[in-house]
C-alpha positions as CSV (number, residue, x, y, z in Angstrom):
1,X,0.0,0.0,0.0
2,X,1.4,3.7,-1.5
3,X,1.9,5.8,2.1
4,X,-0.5,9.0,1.3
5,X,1.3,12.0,-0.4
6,X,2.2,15.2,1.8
7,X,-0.9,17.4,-0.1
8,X,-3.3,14.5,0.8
9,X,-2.2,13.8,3.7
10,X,-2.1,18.2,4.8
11,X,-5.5,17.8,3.8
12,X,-6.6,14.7,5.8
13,X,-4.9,17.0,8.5
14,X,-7.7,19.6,7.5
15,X,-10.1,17.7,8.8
16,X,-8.4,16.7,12.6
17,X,-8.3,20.8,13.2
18,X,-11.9,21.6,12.1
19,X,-13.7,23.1,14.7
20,X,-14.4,19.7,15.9
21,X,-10.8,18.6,16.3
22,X,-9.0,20.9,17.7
23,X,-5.6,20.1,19.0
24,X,-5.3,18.7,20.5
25,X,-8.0,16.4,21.0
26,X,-9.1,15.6,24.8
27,X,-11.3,13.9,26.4
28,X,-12.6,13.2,30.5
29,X,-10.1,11.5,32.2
30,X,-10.5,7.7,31.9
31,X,-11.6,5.4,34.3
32,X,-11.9,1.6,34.9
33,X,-9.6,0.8,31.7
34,X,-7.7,-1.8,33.8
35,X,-7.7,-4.8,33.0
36,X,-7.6,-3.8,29.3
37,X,-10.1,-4.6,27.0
38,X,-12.2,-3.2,24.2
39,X,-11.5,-0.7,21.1
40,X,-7.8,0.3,22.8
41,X,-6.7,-3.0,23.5
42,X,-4.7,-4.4,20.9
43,X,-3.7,-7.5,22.5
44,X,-0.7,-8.9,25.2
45,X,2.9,-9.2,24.2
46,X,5.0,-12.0,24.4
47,X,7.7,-13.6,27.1
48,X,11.1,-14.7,25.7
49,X,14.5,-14.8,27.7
50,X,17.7,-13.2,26.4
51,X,20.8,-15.6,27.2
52,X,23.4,-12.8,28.6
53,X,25.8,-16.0,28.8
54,X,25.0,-17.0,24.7
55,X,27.2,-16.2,22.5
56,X,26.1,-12.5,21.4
57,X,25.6,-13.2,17.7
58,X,23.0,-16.6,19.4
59,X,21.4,-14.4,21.6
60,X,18.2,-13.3,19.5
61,X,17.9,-16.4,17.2
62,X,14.4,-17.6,18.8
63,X,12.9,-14.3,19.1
64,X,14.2,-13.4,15.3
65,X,12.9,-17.1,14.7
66,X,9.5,-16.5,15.9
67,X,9.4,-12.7,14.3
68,X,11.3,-12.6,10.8
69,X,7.7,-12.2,9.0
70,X,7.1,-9.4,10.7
71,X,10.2,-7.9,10.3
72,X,10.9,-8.1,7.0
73,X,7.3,-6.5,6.3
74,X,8.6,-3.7,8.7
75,X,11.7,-3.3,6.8
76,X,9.7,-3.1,3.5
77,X,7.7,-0.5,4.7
78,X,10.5,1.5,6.3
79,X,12.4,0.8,2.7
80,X,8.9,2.3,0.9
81,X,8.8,5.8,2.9
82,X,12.6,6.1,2.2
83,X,11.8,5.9,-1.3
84,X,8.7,8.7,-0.6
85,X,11.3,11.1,0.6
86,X,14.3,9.9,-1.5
87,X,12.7,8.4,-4.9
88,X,16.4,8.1,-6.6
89,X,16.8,5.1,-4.5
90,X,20.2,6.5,-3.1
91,X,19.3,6.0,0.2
92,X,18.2,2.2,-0.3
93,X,21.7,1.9,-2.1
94,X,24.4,3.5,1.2
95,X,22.1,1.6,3.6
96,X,22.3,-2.0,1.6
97,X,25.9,-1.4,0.3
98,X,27.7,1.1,3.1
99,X,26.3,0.6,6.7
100,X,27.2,-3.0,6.9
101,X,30.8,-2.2,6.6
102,X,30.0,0.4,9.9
103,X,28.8,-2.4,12.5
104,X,32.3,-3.1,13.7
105,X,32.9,0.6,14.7
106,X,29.9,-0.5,17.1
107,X,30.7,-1.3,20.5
108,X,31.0,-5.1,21.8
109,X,28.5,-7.1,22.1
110,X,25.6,-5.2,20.0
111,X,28.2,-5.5,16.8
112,X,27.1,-9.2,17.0
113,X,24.0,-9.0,18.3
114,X,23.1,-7.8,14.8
115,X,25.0,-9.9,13.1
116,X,23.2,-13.1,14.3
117,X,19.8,-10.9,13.9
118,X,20.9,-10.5,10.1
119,X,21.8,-14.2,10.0
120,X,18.8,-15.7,11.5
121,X,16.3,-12.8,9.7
122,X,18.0,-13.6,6.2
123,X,18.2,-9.4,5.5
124,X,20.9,-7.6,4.7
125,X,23.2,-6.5,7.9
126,X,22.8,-3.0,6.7
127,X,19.2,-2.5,7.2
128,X,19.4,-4.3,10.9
129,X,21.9,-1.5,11.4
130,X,19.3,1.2,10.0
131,X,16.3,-0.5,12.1
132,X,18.5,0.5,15.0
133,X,19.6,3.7,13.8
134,X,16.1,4.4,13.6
135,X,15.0,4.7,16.9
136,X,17.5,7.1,17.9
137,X,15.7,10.1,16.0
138,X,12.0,8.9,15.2
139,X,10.7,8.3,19.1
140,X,7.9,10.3,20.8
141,X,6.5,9.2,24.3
142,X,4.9,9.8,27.3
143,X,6.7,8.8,30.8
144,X,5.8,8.8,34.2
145,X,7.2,8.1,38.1
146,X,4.8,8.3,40.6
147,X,4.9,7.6,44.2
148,X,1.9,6.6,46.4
149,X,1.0,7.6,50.0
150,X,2.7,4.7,51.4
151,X,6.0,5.1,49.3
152,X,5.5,2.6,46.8
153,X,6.8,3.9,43.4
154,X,5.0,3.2,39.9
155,X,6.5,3.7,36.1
156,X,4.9,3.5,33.3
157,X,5.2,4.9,29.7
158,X,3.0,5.1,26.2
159,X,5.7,4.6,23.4
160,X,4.7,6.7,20.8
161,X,6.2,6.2,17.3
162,X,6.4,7.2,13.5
163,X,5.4,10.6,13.3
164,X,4.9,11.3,9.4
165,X,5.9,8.1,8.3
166,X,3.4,7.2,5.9
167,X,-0.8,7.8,6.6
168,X,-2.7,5.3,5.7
169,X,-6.2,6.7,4.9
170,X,-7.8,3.0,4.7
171,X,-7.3,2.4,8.9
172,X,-6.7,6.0,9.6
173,X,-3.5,5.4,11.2
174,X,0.4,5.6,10.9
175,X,2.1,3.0,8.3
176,X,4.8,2.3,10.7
177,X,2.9,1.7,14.2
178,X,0.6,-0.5,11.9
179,X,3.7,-2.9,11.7
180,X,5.8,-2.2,14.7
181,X,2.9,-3.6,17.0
182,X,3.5,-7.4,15.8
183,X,7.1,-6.9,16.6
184,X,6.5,-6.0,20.0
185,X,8.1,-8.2,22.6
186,X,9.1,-8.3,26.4
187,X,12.5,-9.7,27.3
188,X,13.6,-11.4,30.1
189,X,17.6,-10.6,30.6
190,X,19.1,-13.9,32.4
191,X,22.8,-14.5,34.0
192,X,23.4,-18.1,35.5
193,X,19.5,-18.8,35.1
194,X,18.6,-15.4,36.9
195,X,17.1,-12.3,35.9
196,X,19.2,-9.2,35.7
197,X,17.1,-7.1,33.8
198,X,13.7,-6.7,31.6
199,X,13.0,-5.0,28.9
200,X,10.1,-4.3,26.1
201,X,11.6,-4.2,22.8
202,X,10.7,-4.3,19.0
203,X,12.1,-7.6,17.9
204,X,15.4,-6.6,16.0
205,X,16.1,-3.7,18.1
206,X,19.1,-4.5,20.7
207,X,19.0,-1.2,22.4
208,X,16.7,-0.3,25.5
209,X,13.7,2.3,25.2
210,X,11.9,0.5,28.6
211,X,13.3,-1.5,31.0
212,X,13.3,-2.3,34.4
213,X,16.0,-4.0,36.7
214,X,13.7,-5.6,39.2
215,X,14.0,-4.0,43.1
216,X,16.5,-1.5,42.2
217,X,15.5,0.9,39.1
218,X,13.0,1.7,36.3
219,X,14.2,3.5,33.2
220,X,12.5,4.6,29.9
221,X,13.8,7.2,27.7
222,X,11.4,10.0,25.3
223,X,13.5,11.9,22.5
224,X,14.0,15.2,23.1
225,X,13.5,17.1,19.8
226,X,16.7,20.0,19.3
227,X,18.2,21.5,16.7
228,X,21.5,19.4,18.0
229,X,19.6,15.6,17.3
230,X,20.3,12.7,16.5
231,X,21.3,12.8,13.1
232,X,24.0,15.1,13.6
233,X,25.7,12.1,16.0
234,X,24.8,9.6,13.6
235,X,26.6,11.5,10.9
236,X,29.5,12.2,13.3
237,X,29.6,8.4,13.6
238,X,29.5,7.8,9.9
239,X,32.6,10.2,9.5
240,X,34.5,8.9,12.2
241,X,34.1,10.1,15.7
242,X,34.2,7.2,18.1
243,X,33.7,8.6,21.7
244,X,30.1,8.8,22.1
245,X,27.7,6.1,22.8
246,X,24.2,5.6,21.2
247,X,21.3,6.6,23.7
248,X,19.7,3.0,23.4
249,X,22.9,1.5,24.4
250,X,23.5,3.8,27.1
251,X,20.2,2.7,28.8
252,X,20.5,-0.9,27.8
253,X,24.3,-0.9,29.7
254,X,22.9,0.9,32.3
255,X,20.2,-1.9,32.9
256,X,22.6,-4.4,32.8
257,X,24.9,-3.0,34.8
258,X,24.3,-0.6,37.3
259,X,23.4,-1.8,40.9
260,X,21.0,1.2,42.5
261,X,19.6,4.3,41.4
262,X,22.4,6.7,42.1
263,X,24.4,4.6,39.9
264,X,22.3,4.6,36.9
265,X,21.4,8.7,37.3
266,X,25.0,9.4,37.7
267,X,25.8,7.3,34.3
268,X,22.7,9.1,32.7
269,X,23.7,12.2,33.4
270,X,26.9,12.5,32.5
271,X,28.0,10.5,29.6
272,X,28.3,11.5,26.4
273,X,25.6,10.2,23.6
274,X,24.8,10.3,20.0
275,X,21.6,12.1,20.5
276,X,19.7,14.6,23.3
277,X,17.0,12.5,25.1
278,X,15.1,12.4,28.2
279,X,15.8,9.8,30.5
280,X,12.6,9.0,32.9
281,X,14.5,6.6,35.8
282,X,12.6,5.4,38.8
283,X,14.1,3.5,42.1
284,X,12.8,1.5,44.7
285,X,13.1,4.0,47.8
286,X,10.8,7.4,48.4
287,X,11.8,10.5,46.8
288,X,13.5,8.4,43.9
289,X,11.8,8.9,40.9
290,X,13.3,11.7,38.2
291,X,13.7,13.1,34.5
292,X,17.4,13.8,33.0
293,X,16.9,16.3,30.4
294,X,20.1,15.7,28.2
295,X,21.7,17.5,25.1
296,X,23.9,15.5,23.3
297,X,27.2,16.5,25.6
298,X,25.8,17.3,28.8
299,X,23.1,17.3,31.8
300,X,20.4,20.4,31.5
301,X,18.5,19.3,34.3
302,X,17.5,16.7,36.8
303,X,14.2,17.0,38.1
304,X,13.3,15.1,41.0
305,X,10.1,14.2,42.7
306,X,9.9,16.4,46.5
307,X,6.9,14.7,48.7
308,X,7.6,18.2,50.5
309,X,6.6,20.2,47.9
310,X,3.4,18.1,47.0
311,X,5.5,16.8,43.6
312,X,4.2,13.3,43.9
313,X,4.8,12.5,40.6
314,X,7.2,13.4,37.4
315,X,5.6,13.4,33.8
316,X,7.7,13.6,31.1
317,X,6.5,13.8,26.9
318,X,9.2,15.4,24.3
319,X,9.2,19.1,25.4
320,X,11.4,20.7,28.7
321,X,9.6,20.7,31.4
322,X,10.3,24.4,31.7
323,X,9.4,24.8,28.9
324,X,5.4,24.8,27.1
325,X,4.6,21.9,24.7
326,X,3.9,22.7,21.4
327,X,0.1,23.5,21.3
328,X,-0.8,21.1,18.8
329,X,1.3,18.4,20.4
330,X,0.4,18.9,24.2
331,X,0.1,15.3,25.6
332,X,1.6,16.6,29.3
333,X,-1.4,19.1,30.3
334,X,-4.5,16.4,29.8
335,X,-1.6,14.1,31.3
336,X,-1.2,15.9,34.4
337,X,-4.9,16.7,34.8
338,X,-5.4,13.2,34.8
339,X,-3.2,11.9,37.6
340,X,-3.7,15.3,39.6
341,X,-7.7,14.7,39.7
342,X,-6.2,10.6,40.7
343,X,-4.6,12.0,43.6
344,X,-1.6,10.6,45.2
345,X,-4.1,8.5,47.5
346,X,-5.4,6.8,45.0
347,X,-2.5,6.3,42.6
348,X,-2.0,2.5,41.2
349,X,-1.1,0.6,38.0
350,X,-4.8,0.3,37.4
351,X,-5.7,4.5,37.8
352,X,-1.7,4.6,35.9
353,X,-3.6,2.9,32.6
354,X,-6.2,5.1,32.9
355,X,-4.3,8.2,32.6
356,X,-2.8,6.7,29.7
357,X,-5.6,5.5,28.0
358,X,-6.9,8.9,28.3
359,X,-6.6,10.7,24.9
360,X,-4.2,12.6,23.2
361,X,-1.6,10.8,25.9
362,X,-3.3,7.7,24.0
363,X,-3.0,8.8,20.1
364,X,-2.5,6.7,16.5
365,X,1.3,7.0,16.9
366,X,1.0,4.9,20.6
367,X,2.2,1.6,20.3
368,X,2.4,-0.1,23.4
369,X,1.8,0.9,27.3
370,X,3.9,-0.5,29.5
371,X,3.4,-0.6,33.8
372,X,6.1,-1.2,36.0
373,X,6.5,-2.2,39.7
374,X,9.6,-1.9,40.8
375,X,9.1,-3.7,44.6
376,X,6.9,-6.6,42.9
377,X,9.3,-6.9,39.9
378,X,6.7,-6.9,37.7
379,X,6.5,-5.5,33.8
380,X,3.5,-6.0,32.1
381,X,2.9,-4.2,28.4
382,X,-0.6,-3.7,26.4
383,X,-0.8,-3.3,22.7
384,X,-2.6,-0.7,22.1
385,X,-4.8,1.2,19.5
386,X,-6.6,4.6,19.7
387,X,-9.8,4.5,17.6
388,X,-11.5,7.4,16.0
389,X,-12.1,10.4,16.9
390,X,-8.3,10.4,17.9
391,X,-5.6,12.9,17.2
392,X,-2.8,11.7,14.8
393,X,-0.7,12.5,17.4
């Protein structure tokens, strides 16, 4: 299926900020969405383990096993929209020919990782590298840590993503959502037979976006849009420069590897990445709970919950939190009504969904919720699907 041209697609537009749409679209705050069912439930996601003793390039094969369709179909689309925005085929050409030969300047072990994904898959090792690329520029989200009255903390996040990547008019949704929902899997980390970390992850993708090391930390991570993104690493990479890491990497070594929530904020904040991001970490003890607003080079800002200043919750989406959203992209303000009219006394995983659930924090670019417990261990993610009316974004 053709991905609808810019003029037909500024016109479907049109129609979403009439004087009946406009944006962004809200709605009442949610309730009783939990357990999820009907139109915005999509379906569960899948168990496997991850091997952290395998051999890295072995460590995907069931996973890629069970989910090559559906990847290759991703692929194809992605390949498609390239072609929308670069119809000499040029692009196709570097990523099949050139960014294989750039998957050794990658760090140990995700150099093999997608290697053995490209092996088991059967496509080219150049577009498992641009999969991964992808995510480091093409990510919007909605984050939160909350803390309830008797100090348990709560995380949870809608991942958001594709924005103008291909409408398709027939289901009134985003092309690349439409695919990235099969692909959706949760991972169970495992050293010696034990968990060390968990994850939900887009089959193919070896970095981290949402993850959780169970009694210690929570972490997701939103993009954070600046004149300074992602690209401008990437292409830094491609030319040569070797001494910054890729954000999904960052947050993947930080899961595996940090032992408390000090740890991982101080490695958040102060290492150098490929892209700016925001970096929405959670730990296991009151007052821990914050968002790291990063540039590429350095920490802008570390906001913290303070019980003594009534801030019983952060709520992060892709705009400083200083700063006001973009009016026609202003997921935090319905997001923050939400959980303030919850109240800190009633706050759960089950009033958590709702506030997520609640469009435009639920819109056709979300493609999973995920609810964390960090003192239970528990990870639990929902496809989901925001049915019309619903803002595009």
């Amino acid at each position: 299926m053709k991905s609808l041209g810019w003029c037909s697609l500024l016109a479907t537009f049109t129609v979403f900020t009439s004087a009946q749409f406009v944006p962004p679209y809200t709605e009442n705050c949610r309730r009783g969405m939990y357990p999820p069912a009907g139109p915005t439930f999509e379906g569960n996601v899948p168990w496997y383990k991850i091997n952290l003793d395998s051999a890295p390039r072995q460590r995907w094969n069931q996973v890629i096993n069970d989910k090559k369709v559906e990847l290759t179909n991703l692929i194809k689309v992605i390949k498609e929209l390239a072609l929308d925005f670069f119809p000499s085929g040029k692009l196709i050409d570097l990523v099949d020919k050139d960014l294989a030969l750039l998957v050794d300047t990658l760090p140990f072990p995700f150099n093999e990782e997608l290697k053995g994904i490209a092996d088991v898959s059967g496509l080219p090792l150049g577009e498992i590298v641009f999969f991964n690329i992808f995510y480091e520029v093409f990510t919007v989200c909605t984050s939160l840590v909350a803390e309830d009255e008797a100090g348990k903390l709560y995380h949870a996040r809608n991942l958001d993503f594709g924005l103008f990547l291909g409408w398709d008019t027939k289901n009134s949704s985003w092309r690349v959502p439409e695919y990235l929902r099969p692909l959706t899997v949760n991972l169970d980390f495992q050293r010696n037979n034990r968990t060390v970390f968990k994850s939900t992850n887009f089959a193919g993708y070896v970095g981290m976006l949402t993850g959780m090391k169970p009694g210690t930390f929570t972490l997701t991570m939103n993009e954070r849009f600046s004149l300074e993104g992602g690209y401008i690493g990437i292409i830094e990479w491609i030319l040569g420069r070797r001494d910054e890491i890729w954000m999904s990497f960052l947050t993947r070594s930080v899961l595996e590897n940090a032992t408390s929530y000090a740890q991982a904020k101080d490695q958040l904040a102060n290492t150098e990445m490929l892209a700016p991001a925001y970096f929405i970490l959670g730990g296991n003890q009151t007052g821990e709970g914050c968002v790291i607003t990063r540039s590429r080079m350095a920490c802008l800002d570390i906001w913290e919950l303070d019980l003594k200043r009534g801030r019983w919750y952060v709520l992060e989406t892709n705009y400083d939190h200083w700063q006001v959203p973009l009016f026609l992209d202003n997921r935090r303000t319905p997001a923050m009504k939400c959980m303030n009219q919850t109240t800190q006394a009633k706050i759960s995983v089950e009033t958590i969904y709702d506030v997520l659930s609640t469009k435009p924090v639920l819109n056709k670019l979300t493609t999973y919720t995920t609810l964390m417990d960090v003192s239970a261990g528990t990870l639990e993610t929902f496809l989901r699907n925001c049915p019309d009316p619903c803002m595009p974004w």
